[in-house]
N, C-alpha and C positions, 0 to 999 in steps of 0.2 A: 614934584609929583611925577612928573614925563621921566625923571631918572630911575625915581622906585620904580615904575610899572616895565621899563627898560630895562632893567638889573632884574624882576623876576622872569622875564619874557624868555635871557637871557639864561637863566637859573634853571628855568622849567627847560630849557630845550637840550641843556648837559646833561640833568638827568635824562633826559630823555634814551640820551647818544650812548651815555656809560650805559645803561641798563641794557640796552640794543649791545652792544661792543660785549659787556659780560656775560651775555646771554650765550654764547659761541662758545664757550668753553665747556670740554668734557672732564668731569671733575672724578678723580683716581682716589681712592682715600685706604692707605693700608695702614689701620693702626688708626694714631696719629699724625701720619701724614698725611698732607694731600699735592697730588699733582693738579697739575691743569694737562689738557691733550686740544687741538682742534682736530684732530682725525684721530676715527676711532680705533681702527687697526693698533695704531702706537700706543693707547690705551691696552688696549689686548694684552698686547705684547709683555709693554710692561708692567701688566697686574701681577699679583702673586695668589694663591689661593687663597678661600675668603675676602680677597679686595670688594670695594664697591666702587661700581662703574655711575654716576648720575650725568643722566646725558640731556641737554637741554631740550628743545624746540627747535625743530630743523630737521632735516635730510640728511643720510649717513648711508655710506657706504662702507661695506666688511669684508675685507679677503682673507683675512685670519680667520682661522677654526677656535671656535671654544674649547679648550682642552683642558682646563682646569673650572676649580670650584669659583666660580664671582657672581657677584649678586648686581644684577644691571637694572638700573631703575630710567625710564622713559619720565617724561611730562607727562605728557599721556598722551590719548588718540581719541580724544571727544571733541570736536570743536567749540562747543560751547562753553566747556570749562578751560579751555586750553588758549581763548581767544587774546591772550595776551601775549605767550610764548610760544605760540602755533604748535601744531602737531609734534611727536617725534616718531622718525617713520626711518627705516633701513629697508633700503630701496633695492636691495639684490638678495641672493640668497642666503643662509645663515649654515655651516657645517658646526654640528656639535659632535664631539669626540671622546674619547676614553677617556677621563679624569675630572670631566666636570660635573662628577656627581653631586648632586643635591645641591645644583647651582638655582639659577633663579634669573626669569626675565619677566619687568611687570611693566607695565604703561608704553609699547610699543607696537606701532602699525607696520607691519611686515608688508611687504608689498612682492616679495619673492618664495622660494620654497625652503623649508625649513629640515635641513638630513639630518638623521644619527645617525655618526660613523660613516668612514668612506669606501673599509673595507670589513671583512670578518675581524683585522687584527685589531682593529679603533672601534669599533661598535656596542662594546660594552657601557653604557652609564645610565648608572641606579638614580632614581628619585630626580629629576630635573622638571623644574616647573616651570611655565608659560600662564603667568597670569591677566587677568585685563589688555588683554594682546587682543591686533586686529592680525588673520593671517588672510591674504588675498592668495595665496600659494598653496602647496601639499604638504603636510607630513610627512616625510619618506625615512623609511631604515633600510639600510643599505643591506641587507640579508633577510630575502625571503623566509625563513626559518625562525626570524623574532620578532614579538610583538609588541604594543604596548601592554606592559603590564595590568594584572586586574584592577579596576578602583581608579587606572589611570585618566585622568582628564585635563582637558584646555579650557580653561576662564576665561 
């Protein structure tokens, strides 16, 4: 009896360690493939348009600009439904760029400020969405002269 209850104690505390251990990985999916990333920059980098970025629970930091179309999907930023895999939160500022039109970020706590374009010559992108987003930061487009779009809105 003392072996069984040892072997599941034992049993319960692996899964434990795996599920904690594969939680950490940012998962890349182009097509049929998928990568794994632990930083998400490298992720960035090496998406291609239309990739899907699903990023766990955890803190993440971005120095890479969005410049293409990818679709980034957070855990989310509720702690009550999230109390498993904890928030998912990018903790600095986020530049989004020419090409990543009719991208898409859903279930992430922003904790910095959020630019389109850094100059007049990167400033252009159509249709980008910010869904179920926490933003503790600004909005900013980098050319007084454009706005958001009519209809335009933040979930």
């Amino acid at each position: 009896m003392k072996t069984i209850r040892f072997s599941a104690i034992i049993l319960f505390v692996l899964v434990i360690m795996i599920s904690a251990y594969n939680q950490s990985y940012i998962v890349l999916q182009h097509g049929s493939n998928v990568s794994q990333f632990t930083i998400l920059d490298s992720a960035i980098v090496h998406a291609q348009n239309r990739d899907y970025i699903y990023l766990p629970g955890g803190n993440f930091t971005l120095n890479a600009n969005i410049n293409k179309k990818l679709y980034i999907y957070g855990a989310g930023h509720y702690p009550g439904s999230t109390s498993v895999n904890n928030l998912t939160k990018i903790l600095n500022n986020l530049t989004i760029v020419s090409g990543a039109d009719s991208g898409l970020i859903t279930g992430v706590s922003f904790t910095g400020n959020i630019t389109f374009g850094t100059s007049t010559s990167n400033q252009v992108i159509h249709t980008f969405s910010l869904i179920r987003c926490i933003l503790s930061g600004n909005i900013s487009l980098s050319s007084p002269f454009v706005s958001m779009a009519t209809g335009s809105s933040v979930y």
